[in-house]
N, C-alpha and C positions, 0 to 999 in steps of 0.2 A: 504493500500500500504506500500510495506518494505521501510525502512530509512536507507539512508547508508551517515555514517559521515566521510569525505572523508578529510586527512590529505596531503596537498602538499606544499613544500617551496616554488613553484610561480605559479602560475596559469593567465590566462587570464585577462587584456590584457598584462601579462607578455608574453614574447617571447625568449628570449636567452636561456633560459633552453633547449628547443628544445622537445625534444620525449615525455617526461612525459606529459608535458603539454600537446602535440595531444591525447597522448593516454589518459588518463584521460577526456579531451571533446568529445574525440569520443566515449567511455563509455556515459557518460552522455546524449549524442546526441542516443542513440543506445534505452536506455533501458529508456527512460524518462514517457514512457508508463507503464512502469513493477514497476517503484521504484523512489523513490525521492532521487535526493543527495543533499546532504549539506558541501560545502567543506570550508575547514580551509584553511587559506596561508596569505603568507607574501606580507605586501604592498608594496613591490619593486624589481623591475626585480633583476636578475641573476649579481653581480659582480657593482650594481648601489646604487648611496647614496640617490637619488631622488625618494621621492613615486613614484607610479604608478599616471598616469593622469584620470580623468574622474571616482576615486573609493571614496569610502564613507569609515573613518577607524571604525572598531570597529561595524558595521552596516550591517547586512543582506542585499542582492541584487539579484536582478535576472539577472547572465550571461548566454545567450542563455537559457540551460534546464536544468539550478541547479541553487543553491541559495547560493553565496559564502559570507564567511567575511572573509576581509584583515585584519589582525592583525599588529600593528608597535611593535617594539620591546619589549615597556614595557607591553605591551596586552599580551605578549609570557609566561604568566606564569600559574601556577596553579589552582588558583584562576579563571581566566579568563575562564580555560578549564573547572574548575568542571561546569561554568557557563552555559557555551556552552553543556555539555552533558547533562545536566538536562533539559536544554532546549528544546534540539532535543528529547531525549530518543531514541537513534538511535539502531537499531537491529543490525546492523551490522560498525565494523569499517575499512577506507578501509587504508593504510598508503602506500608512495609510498617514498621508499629507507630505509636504514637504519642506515645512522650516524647522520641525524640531532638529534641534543639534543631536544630540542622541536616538532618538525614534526612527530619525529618518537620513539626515545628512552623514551621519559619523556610519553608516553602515551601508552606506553606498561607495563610500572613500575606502574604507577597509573590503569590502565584499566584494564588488560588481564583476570584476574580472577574476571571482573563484563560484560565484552561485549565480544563477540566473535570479533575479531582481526584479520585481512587478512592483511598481508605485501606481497606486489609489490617490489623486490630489485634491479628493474632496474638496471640489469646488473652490482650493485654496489658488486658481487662477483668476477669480470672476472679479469685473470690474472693482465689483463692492468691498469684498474681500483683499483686494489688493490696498485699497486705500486703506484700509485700517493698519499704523506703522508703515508709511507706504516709503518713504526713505530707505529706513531697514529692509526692506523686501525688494526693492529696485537694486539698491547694493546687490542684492545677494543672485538676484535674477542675472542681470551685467556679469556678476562674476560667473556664473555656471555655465552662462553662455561662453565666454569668454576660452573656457579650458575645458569642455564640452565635457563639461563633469557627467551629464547625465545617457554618452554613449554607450549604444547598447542595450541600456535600459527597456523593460518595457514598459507601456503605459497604459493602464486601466482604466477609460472614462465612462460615465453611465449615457452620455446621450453624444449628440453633435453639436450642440454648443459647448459644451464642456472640452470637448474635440477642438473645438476653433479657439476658445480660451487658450490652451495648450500649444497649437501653433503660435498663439498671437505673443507668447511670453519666453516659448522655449525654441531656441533657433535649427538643434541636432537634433530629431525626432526618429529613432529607427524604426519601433515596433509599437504599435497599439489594436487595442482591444477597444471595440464600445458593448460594453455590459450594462444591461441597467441594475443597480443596488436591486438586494433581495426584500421584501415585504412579510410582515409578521400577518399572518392571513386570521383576522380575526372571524368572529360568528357574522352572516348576514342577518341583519333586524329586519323584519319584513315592517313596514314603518308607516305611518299615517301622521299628518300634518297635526302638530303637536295644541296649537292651540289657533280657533281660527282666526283671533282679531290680534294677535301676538307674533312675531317673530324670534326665535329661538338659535342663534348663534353661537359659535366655536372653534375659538383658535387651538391649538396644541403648539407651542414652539417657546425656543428660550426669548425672553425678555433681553432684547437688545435692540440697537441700531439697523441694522439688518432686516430683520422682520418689518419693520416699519408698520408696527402699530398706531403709531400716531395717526396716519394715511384714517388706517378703521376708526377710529375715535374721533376724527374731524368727523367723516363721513358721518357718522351718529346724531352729531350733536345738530345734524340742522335734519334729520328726520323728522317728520310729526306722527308717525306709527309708533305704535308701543313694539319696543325693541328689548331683547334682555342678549346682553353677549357677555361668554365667560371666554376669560383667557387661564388656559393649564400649562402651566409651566415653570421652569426655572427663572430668578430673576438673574441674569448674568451683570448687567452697567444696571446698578444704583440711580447711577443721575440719570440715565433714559427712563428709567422706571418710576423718579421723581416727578419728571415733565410730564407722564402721562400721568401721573395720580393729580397735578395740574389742570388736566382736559377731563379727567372723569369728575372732578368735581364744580365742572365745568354743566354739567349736561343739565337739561332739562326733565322734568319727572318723569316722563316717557319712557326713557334711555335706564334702562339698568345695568351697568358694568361690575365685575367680579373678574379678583388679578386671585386665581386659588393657588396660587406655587404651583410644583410638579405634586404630581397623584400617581399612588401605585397605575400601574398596566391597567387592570381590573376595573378600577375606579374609570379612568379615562375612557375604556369601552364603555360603562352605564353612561358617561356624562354624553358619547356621541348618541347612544340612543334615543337621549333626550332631545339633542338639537333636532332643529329644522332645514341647517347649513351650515356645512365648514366653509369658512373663511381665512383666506390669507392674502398680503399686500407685502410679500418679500420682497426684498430687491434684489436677491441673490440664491437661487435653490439649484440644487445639481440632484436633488431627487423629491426630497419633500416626504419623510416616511409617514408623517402623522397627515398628509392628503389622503397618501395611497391608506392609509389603514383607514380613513374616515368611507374612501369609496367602498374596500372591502366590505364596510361594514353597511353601505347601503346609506351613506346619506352623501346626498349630493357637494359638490364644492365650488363655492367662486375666487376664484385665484388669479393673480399677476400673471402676465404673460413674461416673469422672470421667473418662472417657475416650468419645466419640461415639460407638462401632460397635455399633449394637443387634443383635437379632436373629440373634446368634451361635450359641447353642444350638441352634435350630431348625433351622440349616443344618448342623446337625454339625462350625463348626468355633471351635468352642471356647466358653468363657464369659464373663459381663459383670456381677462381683459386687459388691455395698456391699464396702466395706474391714471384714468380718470375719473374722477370724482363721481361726474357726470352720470357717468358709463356704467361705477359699480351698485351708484342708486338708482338707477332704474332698473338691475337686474333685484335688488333688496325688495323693493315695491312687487316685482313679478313675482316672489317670491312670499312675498307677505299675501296677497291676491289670491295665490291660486288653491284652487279646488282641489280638494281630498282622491279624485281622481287624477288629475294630472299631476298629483306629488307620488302619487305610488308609480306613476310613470318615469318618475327621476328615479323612487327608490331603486327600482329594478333596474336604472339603467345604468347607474353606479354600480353596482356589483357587475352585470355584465362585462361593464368596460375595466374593471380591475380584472375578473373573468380571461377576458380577449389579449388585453396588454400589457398587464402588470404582475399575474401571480410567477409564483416561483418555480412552480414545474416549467413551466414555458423556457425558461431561460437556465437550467440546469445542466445538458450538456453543453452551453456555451462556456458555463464557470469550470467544470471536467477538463475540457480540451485549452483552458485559459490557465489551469498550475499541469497540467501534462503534456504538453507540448513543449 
């Protein structure tokens, strides 16, 4: 069986990181039949000084269908790694981003011309994402170009823009892959329009600049429909999160807003049963896990068209708009409007279109032939 040594800054029971982390366990959970991983990461969530609870440091472990070591900081070096490869003698390496110095850049420098190398750059080329430290990252871009650090290499992206990011930042490009990330395939809710003179919203994502919540909370506060929208999630920037507690108490009686932090798994599947629409105004998605798991579960989505799921409309389960005001409340209104019939026509068509182009068997021998070749 192939061996894949699987490079991530947080991993499970890390949680604020958000996507990587799904997507990398739904890998793991997918192919655990096919290939053994063995993943690398740091023993402390996203932005926290406190280990992780319940890990072992320095110590192989079985989470769910891979076998992880948490490393603490002084583990993070050379030494440790030569450790760990000789260990495993892994056929393949998986890395997921690419500014960590240790996760990702010090094991390309050391590795690439002894293991074959697949970098993941989670979206870490997208306009948006670049501007954040955007000095630091221009450096580092210049420089990789420069000594074509990343020769050889392969590249793992989930769509074709993330593909054109890629081009647009890295100049040696030898080998790539378009995979789309794996989805956590929840229950379908066979669903009926929650309340008729009420609308019922739901974000899922970390509390940041990014997501661009403000965009949804302007959008609110000049509705005159009775609106309630919850946002689940991590709050990652403090003062983003300040500004909005600014515009929520801003709103008018109509408008009900709810910031509930992150929520078990469990909790967050009852919370989309309840909505009426997932909602999101990213400025930057390279998959978007908590869309596709809102489609799985059969409630329709209205999304930025910076976000990858085309062809929403078409399938009746929901829409894919520029960031206009205009644009997203008149689809809010359509939505607050329509008949108990024509929303079991969305319910169904969400699930089909997760169905058609997003579950994980579909795209299972693309991930096989993507560490076995």
């Amino acid at each position: 069986m192939k061996k894949v040594l699987v490079f991530i800054d947080w991993y499970l029971p890390a949680y604020k990181a958000g996507g990587p982390i799904s997507s990398v366990c739904n890998m793991t959970e997918l192919l655990s039949d096919d290939m053994s991983f063995f993943i690398v990461t740091g023993n402390k969530d996203l932005n926290s000084n406190q280990p992780l609870r319940g890990i072992e440091n320095k110590t192989w472990q079985k989470v769910k269908n891979a076998h992880v070591i948490y490393l603490d900081k002084k583990s993070q070096n050379l030494k440790f790694l030569k450790k760990i490869v000789d260990e495993i003698q892994p056929d393949k390496i998986y890395l997921n981003g690419i500014f960590s110095s240790f996760f990702s850049i010090f094991i390309c420098y050391f590795f690439k011309n002894k293991i074959k190398i697949i970098i993941n750059p989670r979206g870490m080329f997208g306009p948006k994402a670049l501007s954040i430290k955007s000095l630091k990252k221009s450096i580092f871009i210049k420089l990789v170009n420069f000594f074509s650090f990343y020769k050889g290499i392969h590249w793992h992206v989930s769509n074709e823009n993330e593909l054109k990011e890629l081009y647009n930042n890295i100049k040696r490009v030898d080998n790539t892959s378009i995979i789309p990330n794996l989805p956590r395939d929840i229950t379908f809710f066979k669903k009926v329009k929650q309340k008729e003179n009420e609308l019922k919203l739901v974000s899922v994502c970390r509390v940041n600049e990014i997501k661009n919540l403000e965009f949804i909370l302007k959008l609110l506060k000049d509705l005159s429909i009775k609106c309630s929208y919850k946002v689940i999630g991590f709050i990652e920037d403090e003062n983003y999160y300040n500004k909005l507690k600014l515009l929520v108490e801003s709103m008018p009686e109509n408008i009900n807003i709810e910031f509930t932090g992150l929520l078990p798994k469990i909790t967050i599947d009852s919370e989309l049963k309840k909505a009426d629409l997932f909602i999101s105004s990213s400025l930057n998605e390279n998959y978007g896990h908590s869309i596709v798991e809102s489609l799985a579960a059969g409630v329709p989505v209205l999304i930025s068209d910076h976000c990858p799921w085309m062809g929403l409309e078409d399938s009746n389960a929901g829409f894919r708009l520029p960031l206009d005001r205009n644009k997203f409340k008149e689809k809010l209104l359509f939505f607050h409007t329509m008949t108990e019939l024509v929303y079991s026509k969305y319910n169904l068509g969400s699930r089909s279109y997760f169905d058609k182009f997003i579950s994980s068997e579909i795209h299972k021998n693309n991930y096989i032939n993507l560490f076995s070749n």
